[in-house]
VEXDREN-2710 file (C-alpha; in Angstrom, 1 decimal):
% VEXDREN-2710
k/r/px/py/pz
1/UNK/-5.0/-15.7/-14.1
2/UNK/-7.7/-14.8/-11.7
3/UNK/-10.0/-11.7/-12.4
4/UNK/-10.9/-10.6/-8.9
5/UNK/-14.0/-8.5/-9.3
6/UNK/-13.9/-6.6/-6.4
7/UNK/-16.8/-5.4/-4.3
8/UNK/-18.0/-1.9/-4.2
9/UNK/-16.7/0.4/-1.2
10/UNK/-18.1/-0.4/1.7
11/UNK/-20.3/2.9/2.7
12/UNK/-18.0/3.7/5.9
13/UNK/-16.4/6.1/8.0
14/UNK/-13.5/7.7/6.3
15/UNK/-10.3/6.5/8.4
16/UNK/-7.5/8.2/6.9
17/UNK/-7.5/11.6/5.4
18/UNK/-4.9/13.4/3.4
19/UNK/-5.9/16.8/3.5
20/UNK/-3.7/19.0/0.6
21/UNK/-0.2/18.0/1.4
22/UNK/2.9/19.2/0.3
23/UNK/6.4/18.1/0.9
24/UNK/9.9/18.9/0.1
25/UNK/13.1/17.2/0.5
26/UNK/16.3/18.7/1.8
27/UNK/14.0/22.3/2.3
28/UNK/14.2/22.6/-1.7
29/UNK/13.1/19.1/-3.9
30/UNK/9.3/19.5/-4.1
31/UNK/8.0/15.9/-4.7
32/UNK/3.8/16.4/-3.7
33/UNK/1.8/19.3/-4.7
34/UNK/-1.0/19.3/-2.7
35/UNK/-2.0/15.6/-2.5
36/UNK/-5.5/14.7/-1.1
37/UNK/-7.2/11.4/-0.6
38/UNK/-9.1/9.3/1.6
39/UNK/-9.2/5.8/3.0
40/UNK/-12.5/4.1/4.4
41/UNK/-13.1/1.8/6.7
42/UNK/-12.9/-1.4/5.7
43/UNK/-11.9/-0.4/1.8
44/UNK/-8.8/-1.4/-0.3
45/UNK/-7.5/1.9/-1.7
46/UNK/-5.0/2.2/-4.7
47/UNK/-2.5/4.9/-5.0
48/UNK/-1.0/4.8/-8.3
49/UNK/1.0/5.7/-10.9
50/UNK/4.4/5.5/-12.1
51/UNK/7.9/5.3/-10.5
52/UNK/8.7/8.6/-9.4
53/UNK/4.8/9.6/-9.4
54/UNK/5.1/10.5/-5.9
55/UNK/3.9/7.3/-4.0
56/UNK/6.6/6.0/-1.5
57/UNK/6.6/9.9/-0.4
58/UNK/2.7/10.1/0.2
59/UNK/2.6/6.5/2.4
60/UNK/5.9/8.0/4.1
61/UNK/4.2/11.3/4.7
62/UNK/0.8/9.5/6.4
63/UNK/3.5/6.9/8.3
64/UNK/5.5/10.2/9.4
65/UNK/9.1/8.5/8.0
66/UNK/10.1/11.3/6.4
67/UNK/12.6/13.2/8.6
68/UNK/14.6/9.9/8.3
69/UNK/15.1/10.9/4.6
70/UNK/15.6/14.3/5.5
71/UNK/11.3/15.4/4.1
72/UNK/9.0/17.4/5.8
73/UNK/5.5/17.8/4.9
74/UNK/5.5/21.6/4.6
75/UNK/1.5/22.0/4.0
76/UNK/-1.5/20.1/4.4
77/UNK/-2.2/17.8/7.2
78/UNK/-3.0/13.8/7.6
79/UNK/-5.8/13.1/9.9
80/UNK/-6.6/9.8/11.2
81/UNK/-9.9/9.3/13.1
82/UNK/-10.3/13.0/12.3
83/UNK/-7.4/13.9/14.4
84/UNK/-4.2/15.2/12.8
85/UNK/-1.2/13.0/13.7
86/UNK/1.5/14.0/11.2
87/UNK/3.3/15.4/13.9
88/UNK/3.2/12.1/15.9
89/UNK/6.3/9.7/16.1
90/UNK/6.2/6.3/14.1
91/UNK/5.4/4.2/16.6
92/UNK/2.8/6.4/18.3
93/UNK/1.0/5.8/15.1
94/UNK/1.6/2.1/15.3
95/UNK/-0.3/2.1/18.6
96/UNK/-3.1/4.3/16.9
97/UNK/-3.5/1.2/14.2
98/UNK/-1.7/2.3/11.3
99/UNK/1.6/0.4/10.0
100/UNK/3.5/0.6/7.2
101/UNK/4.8/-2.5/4.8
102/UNK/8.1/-0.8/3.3
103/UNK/9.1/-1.3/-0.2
104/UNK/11.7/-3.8/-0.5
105/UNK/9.9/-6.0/2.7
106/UNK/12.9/-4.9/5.1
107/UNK/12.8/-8.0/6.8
108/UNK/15.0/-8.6/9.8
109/UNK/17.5/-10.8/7.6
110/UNK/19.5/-12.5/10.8
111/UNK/16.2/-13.5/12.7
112/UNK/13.9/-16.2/11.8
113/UNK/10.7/-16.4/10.3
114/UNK/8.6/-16.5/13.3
115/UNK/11.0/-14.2/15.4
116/UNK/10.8/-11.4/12.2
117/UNK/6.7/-12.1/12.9
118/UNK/6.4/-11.6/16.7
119/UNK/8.4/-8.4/16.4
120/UNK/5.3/-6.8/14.9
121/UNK/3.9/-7.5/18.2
122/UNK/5.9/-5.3/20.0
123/UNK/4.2/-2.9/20.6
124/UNK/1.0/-4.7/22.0
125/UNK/0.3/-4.9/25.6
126/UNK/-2.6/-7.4/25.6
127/UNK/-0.6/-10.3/27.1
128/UNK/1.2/-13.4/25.5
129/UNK/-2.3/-15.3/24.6
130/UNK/-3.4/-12.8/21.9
131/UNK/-0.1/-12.3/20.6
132/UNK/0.1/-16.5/20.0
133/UNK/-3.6/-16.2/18.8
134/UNK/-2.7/-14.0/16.2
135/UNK/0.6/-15.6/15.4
136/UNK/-1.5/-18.4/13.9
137/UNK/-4.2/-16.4/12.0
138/UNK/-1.2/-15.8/10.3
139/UNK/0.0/-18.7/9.7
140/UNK/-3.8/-19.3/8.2
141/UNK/-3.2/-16.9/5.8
142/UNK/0.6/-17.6/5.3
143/UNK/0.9/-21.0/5.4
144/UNK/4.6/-20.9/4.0
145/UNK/5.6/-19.1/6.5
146/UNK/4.5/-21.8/9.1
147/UNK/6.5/-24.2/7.2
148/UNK/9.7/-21.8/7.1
149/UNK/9.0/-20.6/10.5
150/UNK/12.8/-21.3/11.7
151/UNK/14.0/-20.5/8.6
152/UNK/16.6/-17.4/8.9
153/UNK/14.3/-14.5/7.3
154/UNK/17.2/-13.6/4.8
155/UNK/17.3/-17.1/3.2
156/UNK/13.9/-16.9/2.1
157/UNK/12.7/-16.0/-1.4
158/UNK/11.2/-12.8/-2.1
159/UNK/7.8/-14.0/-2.4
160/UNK/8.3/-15.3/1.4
161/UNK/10.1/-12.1/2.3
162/UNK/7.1/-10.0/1.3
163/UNK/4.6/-12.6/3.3
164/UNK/6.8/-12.0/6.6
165/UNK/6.6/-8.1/5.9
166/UNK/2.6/-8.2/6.1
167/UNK/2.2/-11.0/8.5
168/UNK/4.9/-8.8/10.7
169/UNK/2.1/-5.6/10.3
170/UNK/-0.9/-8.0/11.1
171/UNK/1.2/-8.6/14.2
172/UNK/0.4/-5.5/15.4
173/UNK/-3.3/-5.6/15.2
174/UNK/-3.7/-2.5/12.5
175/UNK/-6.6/-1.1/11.7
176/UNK/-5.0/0.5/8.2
177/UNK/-2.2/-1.2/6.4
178/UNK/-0.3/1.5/4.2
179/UNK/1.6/-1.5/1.2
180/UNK/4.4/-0.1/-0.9
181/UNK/4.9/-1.9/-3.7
182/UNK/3.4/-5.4/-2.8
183/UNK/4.1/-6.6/-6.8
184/UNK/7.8/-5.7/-6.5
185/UNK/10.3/-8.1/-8.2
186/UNK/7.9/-11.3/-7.4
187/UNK/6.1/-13.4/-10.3
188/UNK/2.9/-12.8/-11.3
189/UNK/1.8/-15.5/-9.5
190/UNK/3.1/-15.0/-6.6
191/UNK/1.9/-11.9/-7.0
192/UNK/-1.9/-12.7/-7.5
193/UNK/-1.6/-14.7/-4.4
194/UNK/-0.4/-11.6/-2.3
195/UNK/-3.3/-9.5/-3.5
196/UNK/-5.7/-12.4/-2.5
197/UNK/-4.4/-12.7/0.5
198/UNK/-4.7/-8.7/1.0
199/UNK/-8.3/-9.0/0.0
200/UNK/-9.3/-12.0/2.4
201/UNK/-7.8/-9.8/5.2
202/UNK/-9.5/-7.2/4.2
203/UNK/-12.7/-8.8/4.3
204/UNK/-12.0/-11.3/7.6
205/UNK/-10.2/-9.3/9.7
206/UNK/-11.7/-5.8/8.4
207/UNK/-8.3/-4.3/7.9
208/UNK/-8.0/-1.1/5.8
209/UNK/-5.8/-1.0/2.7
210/UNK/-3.8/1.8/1.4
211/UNK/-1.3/0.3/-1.1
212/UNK/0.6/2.2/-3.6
213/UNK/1.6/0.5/-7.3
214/UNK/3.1/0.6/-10.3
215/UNK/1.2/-3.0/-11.8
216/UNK/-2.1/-0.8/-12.1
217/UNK/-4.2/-3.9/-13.6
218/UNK/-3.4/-6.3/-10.6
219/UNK/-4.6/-3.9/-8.2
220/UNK/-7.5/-2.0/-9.7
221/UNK/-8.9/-5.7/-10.1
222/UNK/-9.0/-6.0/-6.3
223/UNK/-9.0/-2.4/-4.9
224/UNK/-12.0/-0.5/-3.7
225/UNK/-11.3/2.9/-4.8
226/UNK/-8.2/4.3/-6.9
227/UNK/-6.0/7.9/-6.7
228/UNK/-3.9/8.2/-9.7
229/UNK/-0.3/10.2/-9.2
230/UNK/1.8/11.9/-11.9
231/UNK/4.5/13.9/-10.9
232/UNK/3.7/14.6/-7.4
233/UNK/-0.3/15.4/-7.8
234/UNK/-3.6/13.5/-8.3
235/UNK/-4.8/13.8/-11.5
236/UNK/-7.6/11.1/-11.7
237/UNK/-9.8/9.5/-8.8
238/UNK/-12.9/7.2/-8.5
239/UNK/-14.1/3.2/-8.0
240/UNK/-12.2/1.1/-9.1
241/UNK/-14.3/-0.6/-11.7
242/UNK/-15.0/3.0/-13.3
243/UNK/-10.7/3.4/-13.7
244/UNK/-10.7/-0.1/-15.5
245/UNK/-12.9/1.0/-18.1
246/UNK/-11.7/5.1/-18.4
247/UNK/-10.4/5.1/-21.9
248/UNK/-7.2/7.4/-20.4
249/UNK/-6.5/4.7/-17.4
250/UNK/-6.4/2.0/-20.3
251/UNK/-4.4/3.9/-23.1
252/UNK/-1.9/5.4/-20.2
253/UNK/-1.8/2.4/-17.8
254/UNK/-2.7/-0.8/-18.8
255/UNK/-1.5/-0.2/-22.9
256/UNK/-4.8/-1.0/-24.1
257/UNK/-6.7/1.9/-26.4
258/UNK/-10.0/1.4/-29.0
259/UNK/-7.3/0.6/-31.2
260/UNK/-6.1/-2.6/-29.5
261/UNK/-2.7/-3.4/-27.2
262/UNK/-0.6/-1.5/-27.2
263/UNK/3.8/-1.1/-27.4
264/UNK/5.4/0.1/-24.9
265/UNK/7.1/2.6/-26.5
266/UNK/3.7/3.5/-28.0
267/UNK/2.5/4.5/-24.7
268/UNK/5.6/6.3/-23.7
269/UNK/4.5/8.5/-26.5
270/UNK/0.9/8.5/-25.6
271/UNK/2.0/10.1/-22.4
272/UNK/3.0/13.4/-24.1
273/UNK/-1.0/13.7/-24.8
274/UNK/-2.5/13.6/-21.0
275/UNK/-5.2/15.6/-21.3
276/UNK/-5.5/15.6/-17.7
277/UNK/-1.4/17.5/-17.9
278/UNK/-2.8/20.2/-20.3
END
């Protein structure tokens, strides 16, 4: 397995600020309690935690997808180039440079490969040249994807499914990339090979990362900077390098204490002794 050491965040302008947020689902289901954050330019940026710590809900609440599930962020506000836009429609923050890569990869199952691809393109107005230009910088980065290309999207494997997700955001030309789940359901190979792939973009193309996950080793080995969520608040922040080596990060997260690996159901029980919940 690789061990991606990754750089130390970039001293940058913040992008993406989460200022206090709260939101509830159908007016009573209160899932973040005053969530805060930021995301540079040019950083990776980990948000995570758990399932059910509150993740999908904060990159939903900075993509404004909520209403669609019936949320609304009821506090707080989500600033982007230090201008609020939480009140902005989906795709008028597309246009701004921030996209969204959906749990799941939510490919368009009956369209190909490269047709799934160009559809991240469409809202771009810079003519047909750039948009082909682009289309094979992803193919440089996706090469399987240039291969399945005419492939029907929903015949691919999941490991190509979640390529076509990303390469259909780079489509766009984002500035920030908010990931959801990038390790879901794919080998930890394949998985490794996404997260390089995140970090060569990151460092080529200077696109922003904000991705939320549950596999907290995998992506505190290439993020930046990491927020930790439990039950819909941050309770731990800083580099990334210093959460690898916090004793709670390790006993909690990764199953590892002074005493050696750890069970799983040894951590479950571990969990009842957050410090950080007292």
């Amino acid at each position: 397995m690789l061990d991606a050491a990754p750089a130390e965040s970039p001293m940058a302008e913040t992008l993406l600020e989460v200022n206090n947020i709260e939101v509830i689902y159908n007016h009573v289901i209160l899932v973040l309690k005053g969530v805060s954050l930021n995301v540079p330019r040019g950083g990776i940026t980990a948000l995570l935690g758990g399932n059910g710590a509150g993740k999908t809900t904060t990159l939903k609440a900075i993509s404004n997808l909520l209403h669609s599930e019936r949320g609304e962020v009821t506090k707080g506000s989500v600033k982007y180039k230090g201008e609020e836009v939480q009140n902005l429609e989906p795709a008028r923050l597309v246009t701004r440079g921030v996209i969204q890569v959906m749990e799941g990869r939510h490919c368009f199952e009956h369209l190909s490969v490269e047709d799934n691809l160009l559809a991240g393109a469409y809202t771009r107005r810079d003519g047909k040249g750039a948009v082909a230009a682009d289309l094979e910088m992803v193919y440089e980065y996706f090469p399987r994807l240039k291969e399945r290309r005419r492939s029907q999207a929903g015949y691919t494997s999941g490991g190509e499914q979640q390529m076509c997700a990303i390469g259909r955001a780079l489509m766009s030309r984002p500035e920030t990339i908010l990931l959801d789940e990038p390790s879901m359901g794919l080998a930890p190979q394949l998985v490794e090979q996404i997260f390089e792939i995140v970090k060569s973009v990151n460092e080529n193309e200077g696109v922003s990362f904000l991705l939320a996950e549950q596999n907290t080793n995998v992506a505190l080995r290439f993020a930046h900077y990491g927020y930790i969520l439990e039950s819909g608040r941050v309770v731990m922040d800083g580099p990334a390098a210093d959460l690898r080596e916090n004793p709670d990060v390790k006993e909690f997260y990764l199953g590892v204490s002074e005493e050696g690996r750890k069970s799983f159901r040894d951590v479950r029980s571990y969990r009842r002794r957050k410090r950080w919940l007292s």
